[in-house]
N, C-alpha and C positions, 0 to 999 in steps of 0.2 A: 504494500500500500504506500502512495506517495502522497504526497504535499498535495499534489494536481488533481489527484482523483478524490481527495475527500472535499465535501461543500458543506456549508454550513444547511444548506437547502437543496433540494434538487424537487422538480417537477418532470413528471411523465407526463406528455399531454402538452403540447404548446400548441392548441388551436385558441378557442377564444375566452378561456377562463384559467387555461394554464400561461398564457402568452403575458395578461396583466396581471398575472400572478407575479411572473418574473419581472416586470417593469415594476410593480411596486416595493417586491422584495430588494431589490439593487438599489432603487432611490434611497432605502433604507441603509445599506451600506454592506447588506447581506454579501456574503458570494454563494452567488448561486447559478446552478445546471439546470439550463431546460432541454430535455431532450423528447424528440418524436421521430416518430417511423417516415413521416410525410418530413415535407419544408414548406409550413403553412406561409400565406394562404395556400389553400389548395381544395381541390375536388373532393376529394376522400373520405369526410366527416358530416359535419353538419354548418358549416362557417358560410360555405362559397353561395355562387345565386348573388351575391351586390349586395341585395339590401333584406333588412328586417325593419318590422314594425316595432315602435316603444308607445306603449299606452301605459296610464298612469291610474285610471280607475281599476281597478284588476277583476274582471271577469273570475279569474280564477283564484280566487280570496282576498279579504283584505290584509292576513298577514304577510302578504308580498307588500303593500303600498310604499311602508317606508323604504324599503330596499329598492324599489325602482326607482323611488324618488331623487333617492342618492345617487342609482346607476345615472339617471339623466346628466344629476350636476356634473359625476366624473367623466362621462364621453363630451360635453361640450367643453371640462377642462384640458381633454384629450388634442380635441381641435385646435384651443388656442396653444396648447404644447410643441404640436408639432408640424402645424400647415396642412396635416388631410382633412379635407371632407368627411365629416363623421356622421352628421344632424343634418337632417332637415323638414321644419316644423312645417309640413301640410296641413298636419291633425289629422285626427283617425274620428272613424265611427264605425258604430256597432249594428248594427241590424239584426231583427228578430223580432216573433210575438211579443207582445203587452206580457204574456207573462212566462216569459225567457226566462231559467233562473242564472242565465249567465250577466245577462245586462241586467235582471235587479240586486245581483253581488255586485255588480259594476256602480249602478247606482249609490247603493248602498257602501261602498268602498267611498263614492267620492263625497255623499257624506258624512261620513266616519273623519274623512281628513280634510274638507274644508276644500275639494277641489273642482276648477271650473267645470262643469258637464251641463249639455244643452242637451233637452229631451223634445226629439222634434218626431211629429206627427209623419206618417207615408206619403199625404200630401205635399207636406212641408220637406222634407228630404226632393222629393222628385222635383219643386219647384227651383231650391237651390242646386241641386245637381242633376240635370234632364237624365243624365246618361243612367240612373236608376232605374230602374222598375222592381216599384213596391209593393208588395201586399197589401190589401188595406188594413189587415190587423197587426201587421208590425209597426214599431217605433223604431227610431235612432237614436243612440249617447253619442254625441259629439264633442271630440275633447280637441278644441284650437290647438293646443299646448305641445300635444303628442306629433306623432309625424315617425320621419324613415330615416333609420342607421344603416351607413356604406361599411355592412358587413368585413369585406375586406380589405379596406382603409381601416377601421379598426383596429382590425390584428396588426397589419402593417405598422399605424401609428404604435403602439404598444410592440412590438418588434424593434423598433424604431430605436425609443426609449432604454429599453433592454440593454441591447446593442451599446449604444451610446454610455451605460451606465458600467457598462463591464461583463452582462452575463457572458456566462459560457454556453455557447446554442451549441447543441449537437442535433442538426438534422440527417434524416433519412435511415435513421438508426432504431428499427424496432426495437425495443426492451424485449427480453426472450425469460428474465425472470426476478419478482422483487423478494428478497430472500429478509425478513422482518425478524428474523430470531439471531442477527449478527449482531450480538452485544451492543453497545454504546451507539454505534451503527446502522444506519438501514445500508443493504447492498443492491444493489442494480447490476444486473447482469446483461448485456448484448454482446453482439456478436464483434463492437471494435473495440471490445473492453469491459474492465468493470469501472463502477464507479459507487462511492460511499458518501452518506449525506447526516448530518445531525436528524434532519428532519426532511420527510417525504410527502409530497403532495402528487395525489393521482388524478390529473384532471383526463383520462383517456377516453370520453365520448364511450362510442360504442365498442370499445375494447376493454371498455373495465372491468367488464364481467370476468374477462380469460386475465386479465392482468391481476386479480386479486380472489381466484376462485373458491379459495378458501370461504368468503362470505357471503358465495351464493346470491348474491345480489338481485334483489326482484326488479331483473330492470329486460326489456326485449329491443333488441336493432333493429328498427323498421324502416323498410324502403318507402320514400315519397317522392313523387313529383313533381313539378311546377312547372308553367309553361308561362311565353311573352307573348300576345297578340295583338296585331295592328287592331288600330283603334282611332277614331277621330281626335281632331285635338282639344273637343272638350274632356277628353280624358288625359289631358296632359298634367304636369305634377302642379303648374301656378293655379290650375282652374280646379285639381280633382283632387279628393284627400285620398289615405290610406283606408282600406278598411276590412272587415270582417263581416260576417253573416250566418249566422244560425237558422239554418231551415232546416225541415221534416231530419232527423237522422243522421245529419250531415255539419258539421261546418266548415266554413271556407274561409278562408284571408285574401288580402293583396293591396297591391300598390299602382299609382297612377302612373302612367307613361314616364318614363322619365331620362330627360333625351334623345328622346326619340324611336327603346326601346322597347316599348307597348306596353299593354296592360299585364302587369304580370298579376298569376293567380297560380295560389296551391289549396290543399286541401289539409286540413287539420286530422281529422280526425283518418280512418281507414291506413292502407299501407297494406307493404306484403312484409312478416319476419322473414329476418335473414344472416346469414353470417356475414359480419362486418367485412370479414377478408375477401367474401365476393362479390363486394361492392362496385362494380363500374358503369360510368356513364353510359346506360342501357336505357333512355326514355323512347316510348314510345312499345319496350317490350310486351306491356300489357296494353287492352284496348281502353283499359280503364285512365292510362298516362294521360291521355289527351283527351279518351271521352268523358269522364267525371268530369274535366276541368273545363268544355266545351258546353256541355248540359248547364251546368251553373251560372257561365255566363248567359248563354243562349233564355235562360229563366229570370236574373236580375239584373243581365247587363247587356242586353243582344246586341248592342252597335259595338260592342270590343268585342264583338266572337270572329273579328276578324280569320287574315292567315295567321299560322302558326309560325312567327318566328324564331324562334328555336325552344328548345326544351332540356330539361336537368332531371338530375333525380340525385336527391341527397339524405343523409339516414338520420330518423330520430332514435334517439334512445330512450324508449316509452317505459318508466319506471309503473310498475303496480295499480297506486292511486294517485297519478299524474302528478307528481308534485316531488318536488326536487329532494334530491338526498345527499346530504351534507354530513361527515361526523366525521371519528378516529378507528381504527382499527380499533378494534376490543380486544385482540392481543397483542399491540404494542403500539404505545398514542403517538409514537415518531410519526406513526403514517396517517395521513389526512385524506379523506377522499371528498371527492366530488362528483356525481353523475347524475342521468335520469331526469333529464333539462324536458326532454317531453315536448319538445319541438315551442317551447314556450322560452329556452333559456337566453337564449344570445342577449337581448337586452338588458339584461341582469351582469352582464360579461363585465363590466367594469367595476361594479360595487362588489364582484363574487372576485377578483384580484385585490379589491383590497383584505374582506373577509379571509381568504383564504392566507393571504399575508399576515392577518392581525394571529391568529391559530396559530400558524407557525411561529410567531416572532413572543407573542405576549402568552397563546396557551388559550387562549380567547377572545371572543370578539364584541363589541359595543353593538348589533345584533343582535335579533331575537333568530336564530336558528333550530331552536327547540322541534318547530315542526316540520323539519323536515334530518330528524334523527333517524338510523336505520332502524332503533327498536320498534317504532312506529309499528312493523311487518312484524311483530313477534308481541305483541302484546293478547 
């Protein structure tokens, strides 16, 4: 063992919760190893596709509010850190029944925290934005505020940072195995070496399961889609927002044109399991690729069911009861995990780098994380 190989910290996983993991931990002064199999950005995980949505009333509980609130403030400190493009505030809205239980958590999330949400009638949506077609028994949460993060300027800026601060990047270097019962130690093992850490953070998406088997992890790799279609330019980003839509069994996301490359649209919920490793850019394999995604607009957006300009497929990793898992190994706390984002995480990607830095560095964090503990699955 040398001087070189041992880190105060090392990270598995430098996609978008391992990447400002390490930008935060070297600010700190830490030395610290982020290693991945890939050299994010890249196709391979769940990062790539440009953009994500950040909403702020959280559909999916309010004990996310504060934590995305924070994410917000840290990707716009992101921007002014580094010159990418990270933000930009279109604003999102929700669509769905009157009584949606997603948008009345939603509602109910914003006020719980005191935050701006317009509740606009199916008339009143279609007049402000033609390019809709509403039900008449749905409503919209329209939050100005929220809006679309450049996914991969992201990572990049936090890469950036990293970089600049000293980390030690090892890319394209799969981990082959983390050995937690080396004394003092955690080990890392791959195939250009080993390497030893005080303290270990596993942020590996859809390989955390094979990266820490021992814990069995209630979490499944699910293939998704997404596709861009030509669209007028009332669906451009200055005229159209971000948005989501709960109908019968289904729901759907996406984002307005923007520069000119169409309306993109995915689909939340559905997917095929699969193994991470046999992961490639294969859209279009099922008929569901393109048709799910054609039927949805063709029902609430028919002027964007344009042509298909191109298509993706990238993997969520859909934990149990959709909600993120955050803890320590329960046999030895060196190691910190992170997974089970539920195709809901990336926005979270910058307050979950600081978190995950606060764990390693202090033992805890100023976060309420509680719920989302692996015990949760064993109680």
């Amino acid at each position: 063992m040398s001087e070189e190989t041992v880190f105060d910290v090392a990270i598995v996983g430098a996609g978008t919760m391992g990447m400002a993991a390490g930008a935060f931990l070297t600010q700190q002064g830490k030395k610290t190893l982020v290693i991945d199999a890939f050299d994010p950005p890249h196709a391979n995980g769940s990062h790539h596709g440009d953009t994500r949505l950040i909403r702020h009333a959280y559909g999916e509980g309010r004990h996310y509010v504060r934590l995305v609130l924070r994410a917000q403030q840290l990707w716009e400190d992101l921007e002014k850190q580094t010159g990418y493009k990270v933000f930009d505030k279109t604003g999102v809205i929700g669509l769905g029944p009157e009584d949606s239980p997603f948008l009345l958590e939603s509602i109910a999330a914003a006020n719980s925290y005191g935050l701006p949400l317009e509740i606009l009638s199916s008339g009143a949506i279609q007049d402000r934005w033609p390019g809709f077609t509403v039900p008449e028994h749905f409503i919209g949460c329209f939050e100005a505020q929220a809006g679309v993060l450049y996914s991969e300027n992201a990572i990049r800026a936090y890469k950036k940072l990293a970089l600049e601060n000293g980390i030690h990047y090892v890319p394209n270097t799969p981990v082959q195995h983390i050995d937690i019962q080396d004394g003092d130690r955690v080990k890392i093992l791959t195939a250009q070496g080993v390497f030893y850490a005080e303290k270990v953070i596993v942020t590996a998406g859809a390989w955390a399961k094979k990266l820490l088997p021992e814990l069995q992890l209630p979490i499944q790799p699910t293939r998704k889609a997404v596709g861009w279609f030509e669209a007028p330019e009332m669906y451009n980003a200055d005229q159209f927002p971000g948005f989501f839509v709960e109908g019968p069994e289904m729901m759907f996301y996406g984002f307005p044109s923007i520069d000119g490359a169409g309306v993109k649209v995915g689909r939340s919920d559905g997917g095929q399991p699969m193994d991470p490793d046999e992961q490639t850019q294969n859209f279009g394999q099922y008929e569901l690729d393109e048709g799910d995604l054609r039927r949805f607009l063709d029902l609430y957006m028919p002027e964007a069911s344009g042509e298909l300009k191109q298509g993706k497929t990238c993997l969520y990793t859909v934990s149990d009861d959709h909600n993120f898992i955050i803890d320590r190994h329960p046999e030895n706390e060196r190691v910190i995990f992170a997974c089970g984002f539920t195709g809901h995480g990336f926005k979270f990607g910058s307050v979950m780098g600081e978190v995950l830095s606060q764990l390693a560095i202090d033992g805890h964090t100023e976060f309420d994380i509680a719920p989302f503990s692996l015990n949760r699955f064993k109680l």
